[in-house]
N, C-alpha and C positions, 0 to 999 in steps of 0.2 A: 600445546593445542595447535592442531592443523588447520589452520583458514582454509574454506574451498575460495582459489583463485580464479575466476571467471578468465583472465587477460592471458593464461597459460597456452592455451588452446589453437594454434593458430588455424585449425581447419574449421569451415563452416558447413556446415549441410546444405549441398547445391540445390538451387530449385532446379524445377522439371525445363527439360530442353521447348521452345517455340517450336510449333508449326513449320513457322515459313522459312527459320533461320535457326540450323544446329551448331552450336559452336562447341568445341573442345579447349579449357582451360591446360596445356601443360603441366601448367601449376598446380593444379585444384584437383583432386580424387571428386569423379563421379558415384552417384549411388549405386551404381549397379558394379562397384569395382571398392566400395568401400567395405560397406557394411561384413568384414569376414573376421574377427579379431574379438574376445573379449575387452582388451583395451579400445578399439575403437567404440566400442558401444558406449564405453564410459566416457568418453572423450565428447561424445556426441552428445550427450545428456547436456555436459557441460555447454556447450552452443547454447542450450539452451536457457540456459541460467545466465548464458551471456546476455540475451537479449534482454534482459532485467535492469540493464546496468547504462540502458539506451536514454535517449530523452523525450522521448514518447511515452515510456515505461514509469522507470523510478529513477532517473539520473536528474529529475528536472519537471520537466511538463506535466505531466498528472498530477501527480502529488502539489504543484503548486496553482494548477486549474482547480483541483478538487477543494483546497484549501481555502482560495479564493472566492469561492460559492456558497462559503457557510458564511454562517454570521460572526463570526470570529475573526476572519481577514478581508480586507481590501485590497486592489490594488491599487495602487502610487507609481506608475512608471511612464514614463515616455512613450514605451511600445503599448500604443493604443487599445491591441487585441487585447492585451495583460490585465487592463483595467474593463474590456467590456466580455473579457469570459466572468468576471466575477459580478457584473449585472446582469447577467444572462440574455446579453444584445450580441455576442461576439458572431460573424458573420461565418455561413459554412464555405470559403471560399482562405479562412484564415491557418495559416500554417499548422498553427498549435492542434487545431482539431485534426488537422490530417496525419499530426504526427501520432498523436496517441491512436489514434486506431491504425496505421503503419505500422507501430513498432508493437500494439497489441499483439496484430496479428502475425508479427514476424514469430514473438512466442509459441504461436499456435501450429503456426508451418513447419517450426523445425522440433516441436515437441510429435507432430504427426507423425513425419520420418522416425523417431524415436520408435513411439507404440509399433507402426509400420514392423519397423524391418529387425528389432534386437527381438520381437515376437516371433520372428520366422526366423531368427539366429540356430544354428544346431546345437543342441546339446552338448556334444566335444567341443564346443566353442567356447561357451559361454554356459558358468554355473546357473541353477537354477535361482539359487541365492541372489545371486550378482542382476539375475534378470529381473527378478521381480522388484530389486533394490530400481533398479533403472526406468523401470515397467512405470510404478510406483511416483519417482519424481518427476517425469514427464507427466503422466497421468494429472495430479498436482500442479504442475506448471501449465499445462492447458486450463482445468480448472482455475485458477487464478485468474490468468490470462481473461478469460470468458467472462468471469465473475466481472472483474474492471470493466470488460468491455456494455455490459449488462445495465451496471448499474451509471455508467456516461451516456449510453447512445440507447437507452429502453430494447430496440432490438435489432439483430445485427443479423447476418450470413452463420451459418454453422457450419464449419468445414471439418470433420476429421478423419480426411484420409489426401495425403500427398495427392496433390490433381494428376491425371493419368494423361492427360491432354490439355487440348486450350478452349474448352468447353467450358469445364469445369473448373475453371478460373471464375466463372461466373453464377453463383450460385445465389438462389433468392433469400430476401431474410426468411429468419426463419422466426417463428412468434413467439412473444413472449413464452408460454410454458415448455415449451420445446428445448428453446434456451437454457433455461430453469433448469429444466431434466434431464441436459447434457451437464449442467454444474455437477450438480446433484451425483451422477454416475460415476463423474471425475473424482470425484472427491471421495466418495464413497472407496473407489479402485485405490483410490493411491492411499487410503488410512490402510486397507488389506493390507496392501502388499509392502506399506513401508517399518522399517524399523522404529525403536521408542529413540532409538540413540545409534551413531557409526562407530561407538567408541570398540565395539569387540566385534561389528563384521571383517570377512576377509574377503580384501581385496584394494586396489588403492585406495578406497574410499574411506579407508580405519580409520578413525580417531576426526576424521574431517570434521568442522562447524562449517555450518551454514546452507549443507542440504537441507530437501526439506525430512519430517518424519511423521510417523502416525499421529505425534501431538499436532502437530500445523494443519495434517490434513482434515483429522477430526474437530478442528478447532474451525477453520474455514470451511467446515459442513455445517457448523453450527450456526455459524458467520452467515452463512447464505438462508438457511430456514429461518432464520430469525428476522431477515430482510424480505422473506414474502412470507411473513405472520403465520410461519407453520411453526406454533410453541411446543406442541407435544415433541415434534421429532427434534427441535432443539434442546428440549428439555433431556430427550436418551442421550444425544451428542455433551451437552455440557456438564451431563451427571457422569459422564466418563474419567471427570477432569478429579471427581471428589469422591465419589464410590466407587470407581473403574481400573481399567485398565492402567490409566496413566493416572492414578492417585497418587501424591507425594511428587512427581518429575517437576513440576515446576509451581516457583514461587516467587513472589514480588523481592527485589532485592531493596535493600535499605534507602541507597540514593537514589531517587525519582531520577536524578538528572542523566546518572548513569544509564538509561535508555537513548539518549540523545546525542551521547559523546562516543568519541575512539577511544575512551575508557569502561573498560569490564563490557565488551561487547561480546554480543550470542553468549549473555549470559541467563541466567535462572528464568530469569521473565521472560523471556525471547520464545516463541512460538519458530517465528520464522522471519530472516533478516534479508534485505541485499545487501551482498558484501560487495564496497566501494572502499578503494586505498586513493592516497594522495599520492604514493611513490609507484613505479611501473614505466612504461614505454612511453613514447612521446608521441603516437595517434591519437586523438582524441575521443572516445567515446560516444559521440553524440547519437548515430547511426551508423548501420550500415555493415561491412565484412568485419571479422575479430582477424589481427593478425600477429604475427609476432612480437610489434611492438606496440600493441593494444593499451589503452590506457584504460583505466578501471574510477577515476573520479565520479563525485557527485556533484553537480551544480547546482545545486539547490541551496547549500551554502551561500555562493555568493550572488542570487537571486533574493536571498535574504537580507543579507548582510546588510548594516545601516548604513546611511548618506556618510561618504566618506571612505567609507571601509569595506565596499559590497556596492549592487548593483540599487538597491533596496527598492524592490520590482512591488513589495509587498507588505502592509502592515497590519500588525494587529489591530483591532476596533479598540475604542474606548472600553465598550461595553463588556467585553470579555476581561479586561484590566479591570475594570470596576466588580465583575463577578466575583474574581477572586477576592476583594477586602470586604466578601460579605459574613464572613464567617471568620472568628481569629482562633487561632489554636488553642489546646488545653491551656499554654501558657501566656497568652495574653497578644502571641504574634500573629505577624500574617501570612498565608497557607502559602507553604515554603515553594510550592510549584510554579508559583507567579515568577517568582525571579528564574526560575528552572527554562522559562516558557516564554519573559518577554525581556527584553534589554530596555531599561530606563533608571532615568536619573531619581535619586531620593536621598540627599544626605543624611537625610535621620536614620535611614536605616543603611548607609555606609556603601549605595549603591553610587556613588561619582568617579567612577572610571567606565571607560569599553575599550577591548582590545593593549589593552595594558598601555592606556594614553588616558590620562583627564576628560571626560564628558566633555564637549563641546559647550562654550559659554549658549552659544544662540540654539542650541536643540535641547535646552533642557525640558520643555514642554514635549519633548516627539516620544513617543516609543516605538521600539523596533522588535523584530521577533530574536531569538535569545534558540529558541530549541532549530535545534537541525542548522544550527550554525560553526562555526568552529570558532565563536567569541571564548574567551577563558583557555585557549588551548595551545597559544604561544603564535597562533598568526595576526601577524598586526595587520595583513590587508588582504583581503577575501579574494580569489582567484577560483578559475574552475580546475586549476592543477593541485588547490590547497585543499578542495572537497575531499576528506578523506572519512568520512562517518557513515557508519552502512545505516542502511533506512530501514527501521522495526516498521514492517506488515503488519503483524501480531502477537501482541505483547500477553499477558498472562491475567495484566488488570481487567483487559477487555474482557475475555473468560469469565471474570467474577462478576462485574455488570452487567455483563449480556447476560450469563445466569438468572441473575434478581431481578432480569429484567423478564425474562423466561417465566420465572414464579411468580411475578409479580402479576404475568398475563392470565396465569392459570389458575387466578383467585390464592395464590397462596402466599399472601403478603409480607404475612409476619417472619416466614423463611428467607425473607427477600433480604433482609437490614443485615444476618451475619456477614453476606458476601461484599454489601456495600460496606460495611465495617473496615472489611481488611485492608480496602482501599483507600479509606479515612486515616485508619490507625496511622499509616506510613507518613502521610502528610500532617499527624500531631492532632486531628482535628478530634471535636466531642464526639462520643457514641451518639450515633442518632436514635438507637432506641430510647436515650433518656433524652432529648431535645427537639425529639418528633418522634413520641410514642404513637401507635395508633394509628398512623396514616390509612386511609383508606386507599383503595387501588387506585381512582384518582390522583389524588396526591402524590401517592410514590411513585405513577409516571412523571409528573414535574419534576422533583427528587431528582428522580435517575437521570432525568435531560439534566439536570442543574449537578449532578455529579459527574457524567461525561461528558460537559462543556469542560470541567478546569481538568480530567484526566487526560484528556485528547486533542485540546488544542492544540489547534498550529501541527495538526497528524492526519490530516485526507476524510475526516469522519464525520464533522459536525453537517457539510451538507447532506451525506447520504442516509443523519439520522434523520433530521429535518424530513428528508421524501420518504420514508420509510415510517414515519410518526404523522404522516398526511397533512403536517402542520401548515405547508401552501397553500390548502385546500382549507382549511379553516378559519374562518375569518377573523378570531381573536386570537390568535397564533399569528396569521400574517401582520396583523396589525404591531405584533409584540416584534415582531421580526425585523418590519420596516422599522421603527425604535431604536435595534443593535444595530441596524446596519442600512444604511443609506442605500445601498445596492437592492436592496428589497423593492424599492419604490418602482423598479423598472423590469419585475420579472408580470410576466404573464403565461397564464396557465400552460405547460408544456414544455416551456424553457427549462424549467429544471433540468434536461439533459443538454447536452452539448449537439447539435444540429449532426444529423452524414456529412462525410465530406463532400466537397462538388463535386471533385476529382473521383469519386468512388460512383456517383450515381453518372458522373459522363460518361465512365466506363464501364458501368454495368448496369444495364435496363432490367436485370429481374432484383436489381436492390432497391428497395421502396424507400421513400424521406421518411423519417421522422417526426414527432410534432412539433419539434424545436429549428425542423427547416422552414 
């Protein structure tokens, strides 16, 4: 199997030259001296799958901002902002926010150039195949890109064309449906034009994991209608996955945990992953140019990681620990994803080690997050050089709960329990048709939040159900909210997104604040 290597790449897609000052890099191909080559087209995608692997992106900061703001995690850390992004107090003047929308939109700029200029590549250059392949995963990477940015900042600027000048560096938000319908477009384009699999095109990209393909993009169309309660068109998108095109391509694999680890990765379940290694160059990843000796790590490992062993920026709530022993398996245990999902101490059930060391006599009361760690994997002390686990986007369960979640909106209830079945089955749990016959649509909303609390914890999701189930805005929802999680007590209506940056509205008067500035 051929990993796509983001860190291979050492050219980046130059921005556009200043006004008042042109400089010429020796080093560095300009645009108007690049863009001539099949291979660079391809080369240039990859830039763009570089900028995934940032800490603005997925190496770090989103993923553990997002996390943080459901009712699932806390933060526990030192670094102030860490603990008041996840009460929705964190100030717009704070780094973290200015990174995720930086390194968003670094995605977005050099996916432009992409669309831009492999579209106007000449036919003896470059295959039709090879383009639309290309076309395809930028299209896709923008979409994502936007998507993130969407559902952090409600409404952002819409750029998609390389700025021609220094005008157009400044562009106004643009509204929510606008937004929306630029997702929409994205995603639409890139399910077109991509492949089900690279295993038989021709061209470097044969046999590659870790582009994206028609399953991702079609999955993350679904992803987004179902985020602004448009059920029917999620419903064509997610009936693709079982009567469709992509019937049979993917299935849930046996080990839950196997989503979370450097073991059996962009496998079966995998929609679509960031590939991150522990081994590579000795640049650090964090931001900024990819260069030769690029490093490709995840930090989010050791953001996790317990007292001790990690930075442990972040912990799971009681309450999600407690969710999981509400139900015991066919055989009498408890739903194996708990241990999959959080690191703690239980001698009866033979959990008294971490990191291949004895549990700590004075922490046996703590627990720590366990998924998206590299506990059990032969590192005794978490670094951001030992992050080597790539980060599942979209995994295959989600498909089958968003589904039942889909039919469930559409009055069609009872079709709803086979998809949340199969998500059961894996974790040993009873058939819910025989232990909750009958639910009414009601009910199998609660259901389904109580089924993708224990599948997606500690995975970037439980706040953007939470806004997307209006449950902030309900007032025996928030109540139940403030309950799981202390951080509830301090949000106020609006805050559920993350504030503009400062730094974006001092430098640009046609960007408007937000309701969380």
């Amino acid at each position: 199997m051929k990993k796509l290597k983001y860190f291979i790449v050492a050219m980046m897609l130059l921005s556009s030259c200043d006004d008042e000052l042109e400089m010429t890099n020796p080093n560095q191909r300009t645009t108007s001296t690049y863009w001539a080559t099949e291979d660079q087209a391809f080369a240039g995608v990859v830039a763009v799958y570089n900028a995934l692997t940032t800490d603005g992106t997925y190496q770090r900061t989103f993923p553990s901002f997002s996390d943080s703001r459901g009712d699932d995690m806390y933060g526990d850390s030192p670094a102030t902002y860490l603990e008041l992004g996840g009460q929705f107090a964190i100030p717009n003047n704070a780094g973290e926010v200015q990174w995720i929308w930086r390194d968003h939109y670094m995605v977005v700029f050099r996916a432009n150039q992409v669309i831009e200029n492999v579209a106007k590549m000449d036919a003896a250059v470059i295959s039709e195949d090879a383009r639309n392949r290309i076309l395809g995963q930028a299209y896709f990477l923008r979409g994502l890109a936007y998507y993130n940015l969407a559902i952090t900042y409600k409404a952002v600027p819409l750029i998609t064309v390389p700025p021609a000048d220094k005008t157009e560096y400044y562009p106004a938000t643009a509204s929510e449906q606008e937004l929306w319908n630029h997702i929409y477009s994205d995603l639409r384009l890139a399910e077109e034009k991509l492949p089900v699999s690279y295993d038989n095109v021709v061209g470097p990209d044969r046999g590659q994991k870790g582009r994206a393909t028609k399953g991702a993009a079609a999955g993350m169309l679904g992803k987004a209608y179902l985020y602004r309660k448009m059920y029917p068109e999620a419903e064509t998108q997610f009936a693709k996955f079982f009567t469709g095109p992509l019937q049979g391509v993917y299935s849930l694999v046996p080990n839950y945990r196997d989503n979370f680890t450097t073991t059996n990765e962009n496998n079966a379940e995998s929609l679509f992953e960031v590939q991150f290694s522990a081994t590579g160059g000795s640049i650090p990843n964090w931001t900024g140019e990819p260069t030769a000796t690029w490093r490709q790590f995840i930090a989010l490992p050791v953001a996790y990681g317990m007292d001790g062993k990690g930075w442990s920026d972040y912990q799971p709530t009681r309450w999600i620990f407690n969710e999981y022993r509400q139900e015991k398996t066919k055989d009498g245990k408890t739903d194996p994803r708990l241990a999959a999902t959080i690191l703690f101490y239980d001698q009866a059930e033979g959990f008294t080690s971490a990191y291949g060391t004895p549990w700590p006599a004075d922490r046996r009361n703590q627990i720590y997050p366990r998924k998206y760690t590299m506990e059990g994997l032969g590192v005794p002390i978490e670094t951001p050089e030992t992050g080597g686990v790539n980060y599942r986007v979209l995994r295959y369960a989600d498909i089958l709960l968003m589904y039942a979640e889909v039919l469930n909106e559409l009055n069609r209830t009872s079709d709803a329990y086979s998809y949340i079945q199969q998500v059961r089955n894996r974790a040993n749990l009873p058939d819910l048709s025989t232990v909750k016959p009958g639910l009414s649509q009601a009910q199998m909303r609660d259901q389904i939040a109580h089924e993708r609390a224990l599948e997606f914890a500690i995975e970037g999701q439980r706040i953007q159900d939470i806004i997307r189930w209006g449950w902030l805005y309900d007032p025996a929802k928030l109540v139940m909210l403030k309950e799981h999680d202390d951080d509830f007590n301090t949000w106020t209506p609006g805050n559920e997104y993350l504030p503009i940056p400062q730094t974006e509205l001092d430098y640009n008067s046609n960007l408007l604040p937000n309701s969380a500035n």
